[in-house]
C-alpha positions in Angstrom: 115.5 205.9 111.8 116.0 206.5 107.7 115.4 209.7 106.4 111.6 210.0 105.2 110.7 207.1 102.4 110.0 207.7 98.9 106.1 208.3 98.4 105.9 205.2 96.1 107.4 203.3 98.9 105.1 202.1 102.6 107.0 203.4 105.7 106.6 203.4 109.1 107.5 206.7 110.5 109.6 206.9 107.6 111.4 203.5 107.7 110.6 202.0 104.4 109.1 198.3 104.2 110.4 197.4 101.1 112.8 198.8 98.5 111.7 201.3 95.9 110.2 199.5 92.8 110.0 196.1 94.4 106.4 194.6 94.4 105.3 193.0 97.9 102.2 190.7 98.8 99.8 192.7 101.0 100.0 190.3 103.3 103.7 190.6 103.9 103.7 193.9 104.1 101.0 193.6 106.6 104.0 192.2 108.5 106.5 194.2 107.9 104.8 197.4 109.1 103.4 195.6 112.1 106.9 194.1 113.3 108.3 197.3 112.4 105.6 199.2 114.9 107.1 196.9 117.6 110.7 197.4 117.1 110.7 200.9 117.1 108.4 200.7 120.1 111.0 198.7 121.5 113.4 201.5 121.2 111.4 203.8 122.7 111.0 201.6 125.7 114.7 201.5 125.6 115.3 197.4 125.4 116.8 198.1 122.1 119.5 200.2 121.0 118.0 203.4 119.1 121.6 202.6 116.5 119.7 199.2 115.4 119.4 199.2 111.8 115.5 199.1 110.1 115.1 196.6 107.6 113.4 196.7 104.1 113.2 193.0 103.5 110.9 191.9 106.8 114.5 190.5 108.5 115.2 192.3 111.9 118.6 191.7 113.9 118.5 189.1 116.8 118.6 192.2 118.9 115.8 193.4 118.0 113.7 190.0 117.9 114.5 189.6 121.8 113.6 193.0 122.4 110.1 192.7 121.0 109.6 189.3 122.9 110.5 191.5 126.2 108.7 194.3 124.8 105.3 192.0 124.4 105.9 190.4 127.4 106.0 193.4 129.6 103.3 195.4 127.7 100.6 192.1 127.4 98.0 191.6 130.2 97.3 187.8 129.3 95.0 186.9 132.4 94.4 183.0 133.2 91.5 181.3 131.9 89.1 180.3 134.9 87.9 176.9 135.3 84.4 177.8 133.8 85.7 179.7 130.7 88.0 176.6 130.0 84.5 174.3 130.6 82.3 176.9 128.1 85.1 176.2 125.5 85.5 172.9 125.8 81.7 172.0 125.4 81.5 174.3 122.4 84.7 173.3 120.5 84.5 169.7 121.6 85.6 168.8 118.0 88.7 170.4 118.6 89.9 168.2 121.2 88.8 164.5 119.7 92.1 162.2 119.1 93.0 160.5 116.2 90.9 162.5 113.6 92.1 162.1 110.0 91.5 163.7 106.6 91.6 162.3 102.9 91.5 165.3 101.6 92.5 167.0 97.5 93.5 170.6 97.3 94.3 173.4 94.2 96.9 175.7 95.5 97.7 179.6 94.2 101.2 180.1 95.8 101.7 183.7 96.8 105.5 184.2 95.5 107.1 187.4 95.4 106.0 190.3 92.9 102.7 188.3 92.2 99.8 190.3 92.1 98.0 189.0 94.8 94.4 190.1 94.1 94.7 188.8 90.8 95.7 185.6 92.3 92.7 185.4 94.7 90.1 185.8 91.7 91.7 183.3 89.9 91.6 180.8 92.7 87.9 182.1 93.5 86.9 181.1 89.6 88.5 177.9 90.2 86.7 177.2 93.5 83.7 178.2 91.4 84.3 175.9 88.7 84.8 172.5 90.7 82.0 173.3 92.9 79.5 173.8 90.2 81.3 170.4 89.4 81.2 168.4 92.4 79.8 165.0 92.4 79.2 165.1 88.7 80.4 162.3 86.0 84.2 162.7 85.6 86.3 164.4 87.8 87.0 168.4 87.3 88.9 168.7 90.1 91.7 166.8 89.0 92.0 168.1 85.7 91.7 171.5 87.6 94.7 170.5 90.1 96.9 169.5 87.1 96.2 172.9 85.1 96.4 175.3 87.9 97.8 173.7 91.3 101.4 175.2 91.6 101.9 172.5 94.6 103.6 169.1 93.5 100.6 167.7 94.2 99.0 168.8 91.4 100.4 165.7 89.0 98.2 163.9 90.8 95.0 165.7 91.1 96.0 167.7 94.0 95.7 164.3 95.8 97.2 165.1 99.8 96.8 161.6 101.1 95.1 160.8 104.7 96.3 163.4 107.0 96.3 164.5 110.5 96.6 168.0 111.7 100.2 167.5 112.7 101.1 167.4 108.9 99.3 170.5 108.4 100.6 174.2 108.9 97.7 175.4 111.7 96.3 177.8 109.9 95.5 175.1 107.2 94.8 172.4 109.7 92.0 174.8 111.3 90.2 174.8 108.2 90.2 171.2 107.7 89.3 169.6 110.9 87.5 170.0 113.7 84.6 170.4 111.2 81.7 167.8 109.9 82.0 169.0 106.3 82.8 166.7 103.1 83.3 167.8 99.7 84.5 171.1 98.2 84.8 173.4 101.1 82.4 176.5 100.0 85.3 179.0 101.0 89.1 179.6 100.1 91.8 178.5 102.6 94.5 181.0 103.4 97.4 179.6 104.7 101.4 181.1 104.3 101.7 179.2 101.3 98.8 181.3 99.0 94.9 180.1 98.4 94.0 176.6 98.8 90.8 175.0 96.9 90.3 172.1 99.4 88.3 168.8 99.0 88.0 166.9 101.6 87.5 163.3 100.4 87.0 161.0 103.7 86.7 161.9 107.7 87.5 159.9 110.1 86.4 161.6 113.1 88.4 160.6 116.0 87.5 159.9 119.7 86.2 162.5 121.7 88.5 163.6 124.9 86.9 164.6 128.4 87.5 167.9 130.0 89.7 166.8 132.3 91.6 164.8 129.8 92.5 167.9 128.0 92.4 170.7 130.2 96.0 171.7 129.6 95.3 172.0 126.0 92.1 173.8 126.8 94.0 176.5 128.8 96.5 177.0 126.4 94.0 177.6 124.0 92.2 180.4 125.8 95.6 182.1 126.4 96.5 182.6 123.0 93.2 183.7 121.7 94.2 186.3 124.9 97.6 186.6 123.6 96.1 187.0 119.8 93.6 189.8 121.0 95.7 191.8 123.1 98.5 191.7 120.3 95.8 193.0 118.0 94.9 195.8 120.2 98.2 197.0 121.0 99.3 196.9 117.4 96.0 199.6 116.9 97.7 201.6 119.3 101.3 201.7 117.8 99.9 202.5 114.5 97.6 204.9 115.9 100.6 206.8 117.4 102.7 206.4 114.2 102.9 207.8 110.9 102.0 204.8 108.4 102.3 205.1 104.6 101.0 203.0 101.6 100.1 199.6 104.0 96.1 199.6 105.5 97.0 197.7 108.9 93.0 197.8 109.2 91.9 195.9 105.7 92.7 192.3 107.4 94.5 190.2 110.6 98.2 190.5 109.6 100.2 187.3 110.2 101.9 188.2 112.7 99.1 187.5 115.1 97.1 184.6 113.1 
C-alpha cells in the first residue's frame, strides 16, 4: 500500500486513483475505487500477494485480475433462478426475448474523453436533447443539423444517421435502451453508454418474432443470474467501502461500471 495520497488526489485506503493534477471522469473513477476495494480485499484474503503494486491509471496486473475473479467467486452467493421466477420474467420482459428485432435509429453523441468536464458535458447534451425534442416532427430536420454541429461520432456527417441495427451491433448498455421497447422518435431521456451521452432517435422498428418460454429459457436463466450476480456485486462493494477509508470519489452518487 502507498504512503497516504495527497488531499487533492481520491484514494482508497491511501492508494491514490489517479495522479496528482490529472482530471478524471466520475465515472471512471467510480471504477477505479471500486476495483481497487477488490484488489486490496483480495490481498487480505490472501489470493494475492500483499507486494502487488496499486495502480493510478485503472490498469491492475494479471495477478491481481485472477485474484478478484477468485475473490468474487468465493465471496458471491448467486443462487439459481427457479422455474417460476424464470416464467414471471419471461411474461413481463417478453420483448426482451423476440428474434429478429431491428432499429433505424439517428443519434448525437457527447464522448466522455479524458480531462473533460463531465457535468458540463451532460448539460450540454441535455440542451441538445431539449432542443430536437421541442423540434421533433416539425418542417426541416433539426436533428441533423444538430448531429453535424455537436455529434463528436463519425456519424455525425451524416446527421447522426446509425443505419438499421440489431442489438448485436450495439454495446449492451446502448442496446438496452433501444430495444425491447415500443417507443419511436426522440427518446425523452439521455443514453449513457461507455462512449459518453447519446441523443437517440429511433427512426423505424421492426419488432421481431416473439420466442416461447421454453424456446428461450437458457437465456432466461442467464438473465436472472446476472441481475443476481449485479446485486450481490453491488452489495459487497457497500461493504468494502464501508470498511475502507475512501477519499474524493462518492461510490454512492450512481451504479459504477463495473457492475452495469
Amino acid at each position: 500500500m502507498s504512503a497516504t495520497a495527497d488531499p487533492a488526489v481520491a484514494s482508497v485506503n491511501g492508494v491514490a486513483l489517479h495522479s496528482p493534477g490529472e482530471i478524471v471522469a466520475t465515472d471512471v473513477l467510480r471504477q477505479r475505487a471500486c476495483t481497487e476495494l477488490l484488489r486490496q480485499a483480495a490481498q487480505r484474503a490472501e489470493l494475492l500477494a500483499a507486494d502487488d503494486a496499486p495502480s493510478s491509471d485503472g490498469v491492475i496486473s494479471e495477478a491481481a485480475s485472477r485474484a478478484i475473479e477468485a475473490l468474487l467467486e468465493r465471496s458471491l452467493n448467486i443462487p439459481e433462478p427457479s422455474e417460476e421466477a424464470c416464467r414471471r420474467h419471461h411474461s413481463a420482459n417478453a420483448a426482451m426475448y423476440r428474434t429478429g428485432e431491428r432499429v433505424r435509429a439517428r443519434h448525437i453523441l457527447f464522448a466522455v474523453t479524458p480531462g473533460v468536464d463531465v457535468a458540463a458535458l451532460r448539460k450540454r447534451a441535455e440542451t441538445a436533447l431539449l432542443d430536437v425534442r421541442c423540434h421533433d416532427g416539425k418542417a426541416g430536420d433539426r436533428f441533423a443539423g444538430a448531429a453535424r454541429e455537436w455529434s463528436n461520432c463519425p456519424s455525425g456527417a451524416e446527421g447522426g444517421d446509425l443505419g438499421t441495427l440489431v442489438a448485436g451491433d450495439c454495446a449492451p448498455e446502448f442496446a438496452r435502451e433501444l430495444f425491447g421497447h415500443p417507443e419511436v422518435g426522440v427518446l425523452p431521456r439521455l443514453v449513457h453508454s461507455r462512449f459518453g451521452f447519446h441523443v437517440v432517435e429511433v427512426v423505424a422498428r421492426e419488432a421481431g418474432v416473439a420466442q416461447s418460454f421454453d424456446a428461450v429459457r437458457g437465456a432466461v436463466s442467464m438473465s436472472l443470474r446476472q441481475l443476481s450476480y449485479v446485486t450481490a456485486l453491488r452489495q459487497y462493494l457497500r461493504l468494502l467501502a464501508g470498511e475502507a477509508i475512501v477519499e474524493g470519489v462518492d461510490l454512492d452518487a450512481a451504479d459504477t461500471p463495473l457492475v452495469q
